[in-house]
N, C-alpha and C positions, 0 to 999 in steps of 0.2 A: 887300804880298804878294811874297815873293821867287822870281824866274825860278827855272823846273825844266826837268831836260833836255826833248829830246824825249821825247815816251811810245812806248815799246817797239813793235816791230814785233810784228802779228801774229803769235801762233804760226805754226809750220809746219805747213800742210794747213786753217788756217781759211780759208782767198778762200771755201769754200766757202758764208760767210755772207752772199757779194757774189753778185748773177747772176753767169752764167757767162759769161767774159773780161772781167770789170769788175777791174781791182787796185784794192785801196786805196789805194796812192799816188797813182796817176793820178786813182784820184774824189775823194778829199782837196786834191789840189790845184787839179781846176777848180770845188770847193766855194768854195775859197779866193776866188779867180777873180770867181767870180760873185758871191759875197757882199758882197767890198770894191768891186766894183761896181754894185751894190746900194745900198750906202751913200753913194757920190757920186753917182747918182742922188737919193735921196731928200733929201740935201742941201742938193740943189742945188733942188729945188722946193720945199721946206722954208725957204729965205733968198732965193728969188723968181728965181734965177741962171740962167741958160739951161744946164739940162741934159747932158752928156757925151753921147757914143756915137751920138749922131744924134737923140735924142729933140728932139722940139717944147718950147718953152718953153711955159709955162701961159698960157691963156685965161683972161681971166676971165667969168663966164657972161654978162657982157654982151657978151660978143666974140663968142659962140655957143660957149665952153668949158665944161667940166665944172667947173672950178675945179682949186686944187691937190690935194685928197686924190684925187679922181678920176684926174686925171693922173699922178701916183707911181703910185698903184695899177697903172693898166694897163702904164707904163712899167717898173715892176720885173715888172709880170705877163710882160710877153713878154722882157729878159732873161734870166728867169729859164726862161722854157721853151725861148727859142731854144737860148741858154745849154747847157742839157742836149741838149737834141737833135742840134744839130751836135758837142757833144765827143764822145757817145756813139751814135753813129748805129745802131746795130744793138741795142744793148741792149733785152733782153726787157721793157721795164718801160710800163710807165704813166704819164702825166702829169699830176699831177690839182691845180688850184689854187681857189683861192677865187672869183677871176675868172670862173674856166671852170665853176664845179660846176652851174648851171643848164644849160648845156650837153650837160653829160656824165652826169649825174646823173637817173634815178628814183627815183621814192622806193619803198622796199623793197627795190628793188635793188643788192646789191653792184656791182661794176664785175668781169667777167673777168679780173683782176687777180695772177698772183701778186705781182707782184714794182710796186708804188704808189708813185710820189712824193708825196705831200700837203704843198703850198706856201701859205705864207700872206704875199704881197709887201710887206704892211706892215697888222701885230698890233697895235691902238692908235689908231686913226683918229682919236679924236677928241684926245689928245696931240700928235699928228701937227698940228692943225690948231691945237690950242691953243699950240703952241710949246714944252711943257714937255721937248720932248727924248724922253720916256720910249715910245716907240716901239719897234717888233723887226721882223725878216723873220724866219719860221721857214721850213726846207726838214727834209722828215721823208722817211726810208724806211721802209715798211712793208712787209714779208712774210705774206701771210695776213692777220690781223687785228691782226698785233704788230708795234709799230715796233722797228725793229733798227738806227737810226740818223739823228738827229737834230743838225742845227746852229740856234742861238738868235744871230742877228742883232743885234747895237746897235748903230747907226749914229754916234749923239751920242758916249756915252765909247769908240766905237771898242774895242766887245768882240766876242770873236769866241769862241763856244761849242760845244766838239765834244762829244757823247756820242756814244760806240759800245759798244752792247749786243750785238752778234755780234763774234767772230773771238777766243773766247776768255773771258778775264778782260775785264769792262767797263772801258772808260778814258775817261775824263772830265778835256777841261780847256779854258781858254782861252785864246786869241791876241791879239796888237795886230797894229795893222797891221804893224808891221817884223818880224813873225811870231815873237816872243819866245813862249814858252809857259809859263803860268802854274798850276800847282793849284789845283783846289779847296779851300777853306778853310770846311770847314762847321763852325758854330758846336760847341762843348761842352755849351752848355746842356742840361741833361737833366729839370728840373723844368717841369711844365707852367705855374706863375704866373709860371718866368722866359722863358718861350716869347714872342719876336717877331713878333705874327702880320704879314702883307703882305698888304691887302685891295685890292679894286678902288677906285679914287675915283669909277666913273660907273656903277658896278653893284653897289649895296646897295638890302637891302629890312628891312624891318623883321624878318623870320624870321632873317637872315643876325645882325642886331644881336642879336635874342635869342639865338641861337646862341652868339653870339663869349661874349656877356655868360653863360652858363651853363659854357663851356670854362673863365672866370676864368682867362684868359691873362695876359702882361704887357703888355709894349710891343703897339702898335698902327702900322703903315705903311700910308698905302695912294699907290701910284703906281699908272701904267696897263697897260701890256702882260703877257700872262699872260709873255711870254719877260722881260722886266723883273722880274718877281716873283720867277721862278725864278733870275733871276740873283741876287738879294737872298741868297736860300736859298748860293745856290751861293760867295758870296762870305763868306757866317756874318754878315751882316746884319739876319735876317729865319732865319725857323726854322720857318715853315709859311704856306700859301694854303691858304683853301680857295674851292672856285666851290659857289654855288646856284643851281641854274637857278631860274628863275621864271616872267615871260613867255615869256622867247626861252631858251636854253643854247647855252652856249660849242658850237661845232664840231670836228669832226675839225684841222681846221686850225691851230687855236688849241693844241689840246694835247699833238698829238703828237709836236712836235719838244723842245718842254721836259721832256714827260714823260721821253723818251730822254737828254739832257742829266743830269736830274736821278739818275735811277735808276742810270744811267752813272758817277755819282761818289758814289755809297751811297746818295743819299737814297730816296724811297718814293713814290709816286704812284699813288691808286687810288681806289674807291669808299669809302664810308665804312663798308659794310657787305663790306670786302676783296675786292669783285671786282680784278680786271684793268681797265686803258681799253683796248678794243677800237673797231679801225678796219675800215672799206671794209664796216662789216654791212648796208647799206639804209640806216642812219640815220646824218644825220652830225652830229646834238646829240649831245654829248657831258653827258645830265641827269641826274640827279640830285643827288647832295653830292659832291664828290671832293677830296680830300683829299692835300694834294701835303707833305712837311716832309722835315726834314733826316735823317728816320728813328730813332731812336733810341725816341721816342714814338711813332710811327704807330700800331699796334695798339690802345694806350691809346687814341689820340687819334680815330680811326676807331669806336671801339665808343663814345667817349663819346658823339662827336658823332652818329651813331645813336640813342641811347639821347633825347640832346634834342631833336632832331627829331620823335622818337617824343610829346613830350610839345608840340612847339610845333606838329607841323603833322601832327595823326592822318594816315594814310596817304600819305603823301609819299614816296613809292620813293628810296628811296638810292641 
């Protein structure tokens, strides 16, 4: 994939889709900031190393530690919110993590919120622990109930993912470390039996299989992290996700930084029955089918998977 310039400044008189005195240059850069920091954190307790920035090296729960996914966990959790806090001290906004949603969280209750961060310090836990690499940090902003800006974390191939759905035309792309910026590069594929689907490896059920198996898709991937999948889509790899909830459903935290990524560089993301993903409602499952692709099928592919559902699991809210 060949370097592209920088992507275009905001029009003139968009800041208004930032709080008010936030620029996008200055939150883009301590985006930057925080996230490649982020990732030598997680690194580093990921290959057993003693940790950057002052964090404790891991315990092991015979020491009286949590172990290591606990450890990242909370050490990317308060980077990440120190992080914000001191760059932006006065900003109108909220800080809402995965860490913290016990915390801060009722249930039914939205949060007084206009202006939400929803962070997820590391999307993939059990990748995370297994070694496979395929791991993310999402950090999302949310306006309302709509994310308006989204970065997708990968620490391992050192990917760095911006979607911005305010201040304009959407722009969508990604960094390396040495801050080169790269296009999206979503597949052509346009027939659904040459469609790559990208599933979970540690969250299938049998409705999920009957699904795939009635769509009669082609290829098949499954890696871990929802920001990993998206990256799949985003690189023309992989050409749709879908989530089923089941027992448990994906979180606010889980999808709204990808969602924003994704949509940000054309693709489509949404319920299967074409809702919207709606954040900060009282509820932060993210249930029923949703359907994330490179766009071009959405509509088809939204109504089919409907349509089978309808036949594999009578009343199953999409």
């Amino acid at each position: 994939m060949a370097p592209v310039p920088p992507a275009p400044p905001a029009p003139s008189g968009s800041q208004a889709w930032l709080p008010e005195g936030i620029g996008e240059a200055a939150l883009l850069a301590e985006l930057r900031r925080l996230s490649w920091g982020a990732a030598a954190i997680l690194r580093a307790y990921g290959r057993g190393e003693q940790p950057p920035y002052g964090f404790a090296p891991v315990l092991s729960v015979e020491e009286g530690g949590e172990g290591p996914v606990s450890a990242a966990d909370l050490a990317v959790n308060q980077w990440l919110l120190d992080g914000l806090a001191q760059a932006f001290p006065s900003a109108p906004w909220t800080l809402l993590s995965e860490e913290t949603a016990k915390q801060q969280l009722s249930e039914g209750v939205p949060l007084e919120a206009e202006w939400l961060w929803i962070l997820d310090p590391l999307d993939g836990t059990k990748d995370f622990l297994q070694g496979t690499g395929e791991y993310a940090v999402h950090l999302a902003l949310v306006r309302g109930q709509q994310v308006v800006l989204g970065v997708v974390l990968l620490p391992e191939p050192e990917e760095l993912w911006f979607g911005l759905l305010g201040g304009g035309t959407p722009r969508a792309w990604r960094e390396n470390r040495g801050g080169e910026r790269f296009a999206p590069a979503l597949s052509s594929r346009s027939r659904l039996p040459e469609l790559v689907l990208v599933a979970s490896r540690n969250h299938r059920d049998q409705r999920l299989e009957a699904l795939v198996a009635d769509l009669a898709l082609g290829a098949s991937r499954a890696i871990g992290s929802v920001g990993g999948k998206v990256a799949m889509i985003l690189r023309g790899e992989a050409d749709l996700y879908l989530s089923l909830s089941g027992r448990s459903a994906p979180k606010d935290w889980d999808m709204a930084a990808p969602e924003a990524v994704l949509r940000a560089a054309g693709g489509a993301f949404s319920h299967a029955d074409g809702r919207p993903l709606t954040y900060n409602t009282g509820d932060v499952r993210q249930a029923g089918c949703l359907v994330a692709s490179h766009g071009p099928n959405h509509q088809e592919l939204c109504a089919r998977s409907a349509a089978a559902l309808a036949r594999i699991d009578p009343g199953f809210a999409v």
